[in-house]
C-alpha positions in Angstrom: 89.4 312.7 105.8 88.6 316.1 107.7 91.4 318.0 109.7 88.7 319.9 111.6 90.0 322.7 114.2 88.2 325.7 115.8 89.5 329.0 116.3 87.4 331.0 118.7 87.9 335.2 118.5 87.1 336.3 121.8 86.9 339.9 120.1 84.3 339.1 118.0 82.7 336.6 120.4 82.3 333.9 117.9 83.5 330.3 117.3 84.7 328.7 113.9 84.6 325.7 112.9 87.6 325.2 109.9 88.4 322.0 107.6 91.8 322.9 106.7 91.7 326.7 106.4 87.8 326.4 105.2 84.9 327.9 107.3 82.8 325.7 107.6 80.7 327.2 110.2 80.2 329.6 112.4 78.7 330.2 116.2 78.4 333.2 118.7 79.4 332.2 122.2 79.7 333.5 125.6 82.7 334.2 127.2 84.9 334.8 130.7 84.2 338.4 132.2 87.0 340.4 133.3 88.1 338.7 136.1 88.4 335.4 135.0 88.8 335.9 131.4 89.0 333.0 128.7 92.7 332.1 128.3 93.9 332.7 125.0 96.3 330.0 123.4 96.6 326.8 121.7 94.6 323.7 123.6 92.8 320.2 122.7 89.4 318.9 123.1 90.3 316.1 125.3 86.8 314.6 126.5 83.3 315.3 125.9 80.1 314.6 127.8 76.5 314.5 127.0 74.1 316.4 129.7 76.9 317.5 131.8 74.6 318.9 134.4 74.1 322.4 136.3 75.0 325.8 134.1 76.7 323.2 131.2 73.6 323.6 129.1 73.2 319.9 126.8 77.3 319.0 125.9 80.8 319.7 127.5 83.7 319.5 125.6 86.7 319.8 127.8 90.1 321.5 126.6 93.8 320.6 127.2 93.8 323.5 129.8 92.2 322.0 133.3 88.9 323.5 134.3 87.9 324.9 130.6 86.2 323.9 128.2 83.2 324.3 125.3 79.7 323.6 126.8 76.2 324.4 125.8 74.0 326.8 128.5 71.0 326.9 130.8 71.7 330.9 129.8 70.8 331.6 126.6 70.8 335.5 127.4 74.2 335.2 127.9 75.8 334.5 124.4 77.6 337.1 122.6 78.4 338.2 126.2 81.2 338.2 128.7 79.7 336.6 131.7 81.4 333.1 132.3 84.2 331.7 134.7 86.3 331.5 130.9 85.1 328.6 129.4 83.3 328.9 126.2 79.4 328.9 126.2 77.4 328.0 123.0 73.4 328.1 122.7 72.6 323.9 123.6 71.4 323.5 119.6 75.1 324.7 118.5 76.9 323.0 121.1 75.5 319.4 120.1 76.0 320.5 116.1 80.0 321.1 116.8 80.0 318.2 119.0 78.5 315.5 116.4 81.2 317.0 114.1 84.6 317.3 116.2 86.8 314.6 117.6 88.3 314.4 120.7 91.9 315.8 119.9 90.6 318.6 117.8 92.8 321.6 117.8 91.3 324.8 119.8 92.8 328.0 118.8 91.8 330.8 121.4 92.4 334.2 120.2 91.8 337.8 121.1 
């Protein structure tokens, strides 16, 4: 059985996806600009929604920490960048990849 978990470096602007310690894959993502930077720390995917709506792009996966989460983009442009409010933006086709894979309760490790 998996033991999926992500680790997302906000210094390199990318997202892993690990089984165990194994890579399995990797994304670039968005992330917050200075003023509301993405909170580094240990959280959980705790829901997830198809079509979320508005700036979400295609999925939202929300994390332990209120009003954050992993969500696809109407923004392409603005991957490998540090435009959003803190949550973690994916390009919609990477977004709904990580999201067929992960469970809700997946481990989210945000680092600098």
């Amino acid at each position: 059985m998996p033991n999926y978990r992500i680790i997302v470096d906000l210094s390199q602007r990318m997202l892993y996806l690990l089984d165990d310690n194994t890579m399995i894959r990797g994304f670039p993502v968005g992330i917050g600009k200075i003023l509301t930077v993405t909170p580094a720390g240990e959280y959980t995917i705790i829901n997830k929604q198809p079509n979320p709506g508005g700036p979400f792009g295609a999925f939202w996966m929300g994390l332990s920490k209120p009003h954050y989460g992993i969500h696809g983009t109407n923004d392409p442009s603005s991957i490998g960048k540090m435009v959003s409010h803190g949550c973690i933006r994916m390009y919609n086709e990477d977004v709904l990849s990580l999201a067929a894979i992960v469970p809700i309760g997946t481990r989210v490790t945000i680092r600098e």
